[in-house]
Structure formats: C-alpha cells, structure tokens
N, C-alpha and C positions, 0 to 999 in steps of 0.2 A: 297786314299786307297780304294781299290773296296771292298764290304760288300760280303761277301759269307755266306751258307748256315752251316758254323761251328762258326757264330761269337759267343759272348758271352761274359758275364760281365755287366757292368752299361754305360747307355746311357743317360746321362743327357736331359730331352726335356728343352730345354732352352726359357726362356722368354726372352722381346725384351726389352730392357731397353728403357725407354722415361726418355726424359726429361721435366720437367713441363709446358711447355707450348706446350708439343706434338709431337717436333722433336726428333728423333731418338739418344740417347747419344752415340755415337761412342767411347766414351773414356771405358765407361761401355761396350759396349759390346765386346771389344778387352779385356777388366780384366776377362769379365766373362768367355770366353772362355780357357784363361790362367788360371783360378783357376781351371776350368775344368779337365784342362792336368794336374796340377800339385798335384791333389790328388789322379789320377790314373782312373781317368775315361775310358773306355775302347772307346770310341768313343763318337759321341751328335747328337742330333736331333734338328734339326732347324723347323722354318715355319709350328711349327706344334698348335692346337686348343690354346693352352695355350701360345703361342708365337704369340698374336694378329698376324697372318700371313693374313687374309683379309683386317687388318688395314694400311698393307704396301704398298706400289709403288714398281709396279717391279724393277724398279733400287736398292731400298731399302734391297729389300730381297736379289737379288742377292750379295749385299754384304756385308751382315750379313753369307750368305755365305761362300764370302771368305776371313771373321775374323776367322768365323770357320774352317775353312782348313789350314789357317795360324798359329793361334794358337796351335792346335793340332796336329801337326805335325807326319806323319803314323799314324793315326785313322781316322777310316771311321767319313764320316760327310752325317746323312741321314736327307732330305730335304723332308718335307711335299709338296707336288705338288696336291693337292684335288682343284678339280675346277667345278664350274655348265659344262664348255665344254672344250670336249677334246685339241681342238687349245691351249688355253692358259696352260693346263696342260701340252702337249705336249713342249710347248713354254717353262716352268720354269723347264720340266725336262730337257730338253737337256741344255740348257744353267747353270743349277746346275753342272750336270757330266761337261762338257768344265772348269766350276770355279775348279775343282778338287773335287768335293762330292761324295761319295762312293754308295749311293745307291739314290731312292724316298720311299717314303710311299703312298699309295694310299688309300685314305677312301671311303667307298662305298657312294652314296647319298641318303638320305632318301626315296626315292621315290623307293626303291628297295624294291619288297616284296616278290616274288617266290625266288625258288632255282634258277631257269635258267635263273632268270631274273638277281640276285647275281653273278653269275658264269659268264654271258653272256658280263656282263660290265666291267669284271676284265678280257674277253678278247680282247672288244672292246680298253679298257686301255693303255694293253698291245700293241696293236697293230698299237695308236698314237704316245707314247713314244718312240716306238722301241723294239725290243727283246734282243737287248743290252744293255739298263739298267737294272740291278738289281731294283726288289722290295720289299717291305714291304706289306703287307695287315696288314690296322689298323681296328681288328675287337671293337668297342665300342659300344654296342647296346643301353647302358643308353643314350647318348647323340647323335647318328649318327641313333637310330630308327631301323636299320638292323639287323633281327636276323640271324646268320650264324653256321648251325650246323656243330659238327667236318666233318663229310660226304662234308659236301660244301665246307669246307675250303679245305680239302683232294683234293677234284676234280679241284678246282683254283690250287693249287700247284701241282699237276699231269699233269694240261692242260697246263701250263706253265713254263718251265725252265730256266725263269731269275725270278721268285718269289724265294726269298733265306730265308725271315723270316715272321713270325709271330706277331705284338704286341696283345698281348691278351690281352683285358682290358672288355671281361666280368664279371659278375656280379650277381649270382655268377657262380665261371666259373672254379674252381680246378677239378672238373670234367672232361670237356674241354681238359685240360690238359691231364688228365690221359689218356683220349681218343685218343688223338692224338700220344701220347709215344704208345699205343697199336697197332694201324695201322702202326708204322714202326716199331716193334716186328714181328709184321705178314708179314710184307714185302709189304704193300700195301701201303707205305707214303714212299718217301725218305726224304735223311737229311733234317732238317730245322730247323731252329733258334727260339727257341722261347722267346721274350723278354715281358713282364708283365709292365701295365700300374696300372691305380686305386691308383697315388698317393704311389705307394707300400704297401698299407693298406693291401694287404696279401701275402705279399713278402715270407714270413715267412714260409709259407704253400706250395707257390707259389713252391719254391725251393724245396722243397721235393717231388713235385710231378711230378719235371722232367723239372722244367723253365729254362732256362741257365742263366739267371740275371734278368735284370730290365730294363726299357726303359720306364724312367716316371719323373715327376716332385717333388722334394722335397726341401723347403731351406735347408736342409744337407744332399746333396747326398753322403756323405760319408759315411752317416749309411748307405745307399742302399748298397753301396760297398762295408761295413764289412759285415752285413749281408748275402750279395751272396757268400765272400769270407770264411766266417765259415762255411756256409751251404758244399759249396766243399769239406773244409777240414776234413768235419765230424762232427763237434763243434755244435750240434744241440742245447745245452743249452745255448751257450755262444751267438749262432744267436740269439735266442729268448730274453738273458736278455737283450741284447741291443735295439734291436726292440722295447721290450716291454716300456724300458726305453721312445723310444719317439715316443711311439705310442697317447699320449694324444695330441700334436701335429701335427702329421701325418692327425688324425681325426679332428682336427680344421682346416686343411689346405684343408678338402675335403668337408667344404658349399657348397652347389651349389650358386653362383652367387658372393662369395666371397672369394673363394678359392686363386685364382690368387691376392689381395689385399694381402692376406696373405702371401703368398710366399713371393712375393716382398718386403711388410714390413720387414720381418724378412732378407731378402737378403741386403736390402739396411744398417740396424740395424748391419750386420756382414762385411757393408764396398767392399761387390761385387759388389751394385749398389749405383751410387749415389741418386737416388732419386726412391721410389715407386710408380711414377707416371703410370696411362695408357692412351694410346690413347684414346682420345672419340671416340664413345662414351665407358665409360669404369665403373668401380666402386671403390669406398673405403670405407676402412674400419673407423668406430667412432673410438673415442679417448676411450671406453670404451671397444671398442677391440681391441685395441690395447696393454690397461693394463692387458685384460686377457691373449694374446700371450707374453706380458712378464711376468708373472705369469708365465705360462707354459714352458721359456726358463729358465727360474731360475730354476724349479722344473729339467728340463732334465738334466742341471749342477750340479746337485747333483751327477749325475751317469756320462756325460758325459762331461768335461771340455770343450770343442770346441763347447759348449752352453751360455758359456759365453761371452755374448755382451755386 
C-alpha cells in the first residue's frame, strides 16, 4: 500500500529480533509484525535507527521487509533506505517498493550543515531513488547532528512531490509543529503527514499541536494508539491519564545507549520476542535494571492491565 501525504495514526518503528548468538529470529519477527496488525497499528517502519538496520545483510533486510508487507496486510510498510552513497540507497529503495513497501524514509547525514546544503541532498536523493517513490524526511537533530528549520523543511517538500511526510523527532520541537500547520494555513506548504518520533515522550502535546499520530518506538505501542486516538476524539484528559500512567516507562526506555535493551527486555517479558538479544556489536541491560523495569511494569498495571507480564 502506497504512503500518501494524508496518512495518519501509529507507525510502530520495529526492532529486529535476534537470536542469541546473532542470527536473525524469523519466527519473531513474523509474530512481531502480526501483533503489529492485530492491535490496529496503522502501518510500520522497518530498517530504521532502532531496528539495527546497518547490522543487516542486504538479503536480511529485504526480508524483514516482506514479513512486513505480509503480515500487515493493506498498511503501508515504510523502509529506512539512509546510506553513506546514493547507489546502495537507491539499490534498498527500489528493491523495498518491488517487495510491496509503501513508502522510504531518508535521513539527512551528519556532514550536512547549511540550508542548501540540507535542501540540495534531499534532491540529489530524490533523484537516485526515483521520483516515484514516495518519501519520508526523518528530521532528528539529537542524534543525525542536522538542524532543519520549518523554512527547509517547507522548501524540501515544495521542491519535491513524492516527499508525502514528515517524522519529527526534534527536540524540543512542538514549536516545529505549530509552524508548519501555519504555512499550510497560509497556503505556502501543501498536505503532509506529519508523524512524531522521541519515543513518544511528547506524544501528548505532540497531538494537539497538529501531529497526525506517531511513528516511534515503544514496548506498548498501544498506548501510542489510544493516546492519538482520544486526542482525535477530543478525550484530551482521558489521552493524558493514560500517557501519563506510563510515562515513567516511556522515560526509562529513552537512556541513550540503553534504550533499545529496554525495549526489547520488556518486548521479549510480553512474549513478542523470544529473546532480547542484539547484534554485536550491541548492549544490555544489568540484572539491576532489569528489576527496576519490572518495578515500573507493575506500577503501570496498576492503571493499565496489558502491563501485566
């Protein structure tokens, strides 16, 4: 299913299941996709930062791929394609859309520091992949180094009409936001999708200022999906007690260097993965945080039952 410039909802970015001695668990990552579909996730993102995607073999990704398009059946499946050169980027998108993926995401590379120099590469980009794939620009300045003001973003999506969304995963960045709903008030942005990274640590806000969902990593991405779905409805207290319920969580899952340990712990704890393992080189968590994350899964079961593991 092709991503367009009206999608919206929760985009699970999926992690790669390993098995403990480092090969790929294929059995896991066919369940993970299926748990995906069946809680109502609106689409997934593959191959992206938090889904070891440089840890893979091209054959590998491509068919993490198409578990993803299998599994999910009519929901876009967008495919991280960031690479030091255009050839091999080129090379994983087109071969993602052929598997049936709906969109790419393209991440700027550090080494980016003007505006034209930003702008210049997301047309150079464009213009390896194709003008018939649909993309993503993943703005993330904490960890990609790139700062991209709403103005840049505006002119990338103006200069290019197969850019269909946005992941905003600035920092802080509700600003951002607002700024960009302003420019298509004014008439000077057309449509575009804007989908909210950061773990969903400001999901909350995020929505109200005009986010269409979420497109980020959580072990329960079903709070992301109630949350963007009360915020639609209106339910602006009933978003936030939930949220707020497993926001002590949300904020343990966003260590830098231990994040993804996290995730996975608690993933593999609820029976979607078999094993928390990562590819090396990779990291894990002690046995002493491990007892504080179940600490914190017990406290969230207090408020939310599908915290009980």
């Amino acid at each position: 299913m092709t991503l367009t410039a009206s999608a919206n909802g929760v985009f699970p970015i999926a992690p790669t299941p390993f098995n403990p001695d480092g090969s790929v668990d294929w059995t896991s990552v066919d369940r993970l996709f299926s748990f995906y579909d069946s809680i109502g996730a609106d689409g997934t993102t593959v191959l992206g930062i938090m889904g070891e995607a440089p840890k893979l073999e091209p054959a590998e990704s491509i068919r993490i791929v198409r578990s993803a398009v299998a599994k999910m059946p009519g929901k876009p499946v967008i495919v991280g394609v960031s690479a030091p050169g255009f050839a091999s980027m080129r090379s994983l998108a087109r071969e993602s859309m052929e598997a049936g993926a709906g969109a790419v995401m393209i991440a700027p590379p550090p080494s980016l520091r003007t505006d034209d120099q930003i702008t210049g590469y997301y047309a150079q980009a464009v213009e390896a992949i194709g003008t018939d794939i649909p993309f993503v620009i993943q703005d993330y300045p904490l960890t990609l180094q790139v700062v991209m003001t709403p103005a840049v973003i505006r002119k990338i999506v103006m200069d290019n009409p197969s850019c269909v969304m946005l992941k905003h995963e600035d920092w802080p960045g509700l600003e951002k936001i607002s700024a960009l709903r302003k420019f298509q008030k004014e008439g000077s942005l057309r449509e575009l999708s804007i989908l909210t990274g950061n773990g969903g640590l400001f999901l909350d806000f995020e929505m109200e200022r005009g986010a269409d969902g979420a497109m980020t990593g959580y072990a329960f991405p079903e709070l992301l999906i109630d949350v963007v779905r009360l915020q639609k409805e209106g339910q602006r207290d009933a978003a936030h007690d939930i949220f707020d319920a497993h926001l002590p969580l949300l904020r343990y899952e966003q260590q830098q260097g231990a994040g993804l340990a996290v995730r996975k712990y608690t993933m593999m704890k609820r029976g979607i993965l078999a094993s928390d393992a990562q590819r090396k080189p990779g990291s894990a968590i002690s046995a002493t945080a491990k007892a504080e994350v179940d600490y914190l899964l017990a406290r969230v079961a207090k408020v939310d039952a599908r915290a009980k593991v």
